[in-house]
C-alpha positions, 0 to 999 in steps of 0.5 A: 500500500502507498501512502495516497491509499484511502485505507492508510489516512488515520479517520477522525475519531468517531468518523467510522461510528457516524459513517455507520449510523447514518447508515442505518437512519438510511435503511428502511428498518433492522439491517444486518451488519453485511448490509451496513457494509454494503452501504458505506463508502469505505471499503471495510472488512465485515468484522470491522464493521462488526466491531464499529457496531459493537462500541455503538451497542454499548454506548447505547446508540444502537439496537440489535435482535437476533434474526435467525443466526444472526442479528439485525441492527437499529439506531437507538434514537433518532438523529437529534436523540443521538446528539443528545446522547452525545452531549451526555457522554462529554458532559459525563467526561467533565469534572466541572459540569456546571462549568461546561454548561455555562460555557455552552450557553454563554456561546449560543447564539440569542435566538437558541439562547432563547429556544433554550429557555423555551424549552427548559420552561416546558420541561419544568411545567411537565414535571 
């Protein structure tokens, strides 16, 4: 292999996950892990992709049942919902949450500062 070869450049962390996630929002319902390697646009052995699946199943962001003698895959949440999850997990990370928090809405934009505060009131007058 040279260097200019696809398979050699180093992915950004997370690239592979997103790659098949998107994936699987585009399929039509439970897909196989052969059908998520048919429908990426890298050139990946089958355990890869099995082993891509597996991290996205322990972080919660994937489903699997078994069908017959294998297993069938969705995504856990929707794309919005996966941001979500996303978030948490670097929330997770920090010591300092309330820090972090602060720093993200002191960022915001006014409009979505404002959406924010929408949506915080919603959710203290359904609790």
């Amino acid at each position: 292999m040279t260097e200019e070869d696809p398979r050699r450049r180093r992915r950004a962390q997370g690239a592979l996950e997103t790659q098949v996630l998107a994936a699987l929002h585009a399929a039509r319902g439970p897909v196989t892990a052969g059908w998520v390697q048919d429908h990426l646009d890298a050139d990946l052995a089958y355990t890869t992709v099995m082993t891509v699946l597996a991290r996205l199943l322990a972080k919660d962001a994937v489903t699997r049942k078994r069908q017959g003698r294998s297993f069938v895959w969705t995504p856990a949440a929707d794309e919005a919902g996966l941001a979500a999850l996303k978030m948490h997990r670097v929330l997770d990370r920090e010591q300092d949450r309330r820090a972090v928090l602060a720093s993200f809405i002191t960022t915001l934009p006014e409009g979505e500062e404002q959406l924010l505060r929408q949506l915080l009131d919603q959710a203290d007058g359904e609790d």
